[in-house]
C-alpha positions in Angstrom: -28.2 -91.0 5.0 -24.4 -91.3 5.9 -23.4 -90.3 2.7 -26.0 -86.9 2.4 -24.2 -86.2 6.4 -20.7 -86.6 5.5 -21.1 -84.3 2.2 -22.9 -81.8 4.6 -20.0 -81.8 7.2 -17.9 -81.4 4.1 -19.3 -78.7 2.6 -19.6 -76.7 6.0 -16.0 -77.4 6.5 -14.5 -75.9 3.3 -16.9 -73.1 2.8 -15.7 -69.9 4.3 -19.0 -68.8 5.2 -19.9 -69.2 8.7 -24.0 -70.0 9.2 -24.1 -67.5 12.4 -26.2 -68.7 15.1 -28.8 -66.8 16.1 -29.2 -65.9 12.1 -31.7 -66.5 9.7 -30.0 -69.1 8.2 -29.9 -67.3 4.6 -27.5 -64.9 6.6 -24.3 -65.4 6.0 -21.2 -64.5 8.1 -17.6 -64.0 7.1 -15.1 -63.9 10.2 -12.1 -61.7 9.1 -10.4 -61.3 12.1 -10.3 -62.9 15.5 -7.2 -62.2 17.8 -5.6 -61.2 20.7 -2.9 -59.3 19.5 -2.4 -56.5 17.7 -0.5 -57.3 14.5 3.2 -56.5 16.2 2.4 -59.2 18.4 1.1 -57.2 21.3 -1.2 -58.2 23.8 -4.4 -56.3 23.7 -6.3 -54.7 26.8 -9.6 -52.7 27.1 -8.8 -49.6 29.1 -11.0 -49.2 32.3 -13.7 -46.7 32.7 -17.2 -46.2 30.7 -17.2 -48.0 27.5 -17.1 -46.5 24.2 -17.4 -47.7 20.7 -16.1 -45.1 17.7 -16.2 -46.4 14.2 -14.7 -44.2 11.2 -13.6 -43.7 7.6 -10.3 -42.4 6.9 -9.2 -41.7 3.8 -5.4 -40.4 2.9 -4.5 -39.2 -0.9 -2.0 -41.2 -2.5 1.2 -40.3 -1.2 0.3 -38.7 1.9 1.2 -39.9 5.3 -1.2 -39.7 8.7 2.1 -38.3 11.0 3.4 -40.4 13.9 0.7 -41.0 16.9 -0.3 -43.4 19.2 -3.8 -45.2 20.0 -4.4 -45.6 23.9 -7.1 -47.9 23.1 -8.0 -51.4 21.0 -8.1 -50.0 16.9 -9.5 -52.2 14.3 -9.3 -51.7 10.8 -10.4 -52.5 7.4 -8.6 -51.2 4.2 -11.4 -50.4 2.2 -9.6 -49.4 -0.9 -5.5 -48.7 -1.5 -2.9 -49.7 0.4 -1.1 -48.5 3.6 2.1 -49.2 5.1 2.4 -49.0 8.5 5.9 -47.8 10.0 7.2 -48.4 13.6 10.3 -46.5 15.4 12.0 -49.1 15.8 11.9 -49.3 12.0 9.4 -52.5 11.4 6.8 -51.9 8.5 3.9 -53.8 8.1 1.7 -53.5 4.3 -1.9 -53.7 4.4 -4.2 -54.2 1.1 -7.8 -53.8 0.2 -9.6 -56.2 2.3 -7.2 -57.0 5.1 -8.5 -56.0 8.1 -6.3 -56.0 11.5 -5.7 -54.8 15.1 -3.8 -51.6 15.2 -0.7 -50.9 17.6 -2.1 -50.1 20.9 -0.1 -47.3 23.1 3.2 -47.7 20.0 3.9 -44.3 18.2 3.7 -45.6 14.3 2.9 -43.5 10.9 0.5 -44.9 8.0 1.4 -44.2 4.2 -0.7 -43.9 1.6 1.8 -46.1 -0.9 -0.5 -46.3 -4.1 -2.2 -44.2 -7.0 -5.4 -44.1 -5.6 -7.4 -42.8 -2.3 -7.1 -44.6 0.9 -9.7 -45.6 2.8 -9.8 -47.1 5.9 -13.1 -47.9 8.2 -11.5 -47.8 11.4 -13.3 -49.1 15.0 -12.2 -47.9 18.4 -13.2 -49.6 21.6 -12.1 -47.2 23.9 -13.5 -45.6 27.4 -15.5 -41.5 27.8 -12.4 -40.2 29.3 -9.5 -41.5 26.1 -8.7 -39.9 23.2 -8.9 -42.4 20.5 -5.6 -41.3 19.0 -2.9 -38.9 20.0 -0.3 -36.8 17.9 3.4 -37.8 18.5 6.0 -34.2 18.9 
């Protein structure tokens, strides 16, 4: 009975599958991010106001770049296919792949590059307030 417990506690521990609470327990879960910074380091912050929730796909052609802008509010993303390199001001870069997912720069003006051969695409989650714009062109 030890033995069938320890292999169980075992198994749980190495398999990167979580069994979600609240799930049937054929569902399962993969937790690909959890943080509370954005991937400079940043602290992140929910702007006040009347919560709201965007999701989208974004999708540059290879070689094409999104032109520097800002998020006022929490970003998450998930390269769906590609890969995008993200450039700072200050000159930082920061290269994403197909199936990183991360928490964007929040209130930094940066650029995204489509660096490969193929379409990017990006799902991209905003949890932002009624009266933000989820992004903003830098002049």
């Amino acid at each position: 009975m030890i033995r069938r417990a320890l292999c169980l506690i075992f198994f749980i521990s190495i398999n990167p599958f979580v069994f979600a609470e609240g799930y049937h327990s054929s569902v399962q879960v993969r937790e690909n991010l959890s943080t509370t910074q954005t991937w400079d380091g940043a602290s992140m912050q929910y702007p006040p106001g009347t919560a709201k929730v965007t999701g989208a796909i974004i999708t540059l052609p290879p070689g094409t770049e999104t032109g520097w802008h800002l998020h006022p509010v929490p970003c998450f993303a998930l390269i769906l296919e590609g890969d995008l390199v993200v450039e700072l001001k200050d000159g930082r870069t920061k290269k994403f792949k197909a199936g990183d997912t991360f928490a964007e720069v929040i209130g930094t003006p940066h650029n995204g590059k489509n660096t490969g051969k193929v379409p990017l695409k990006i799902a991209v989650f905003y949890a932002g307030n009624t009266e933000l714009k989820n992004t903003t062109l830098c002049p």
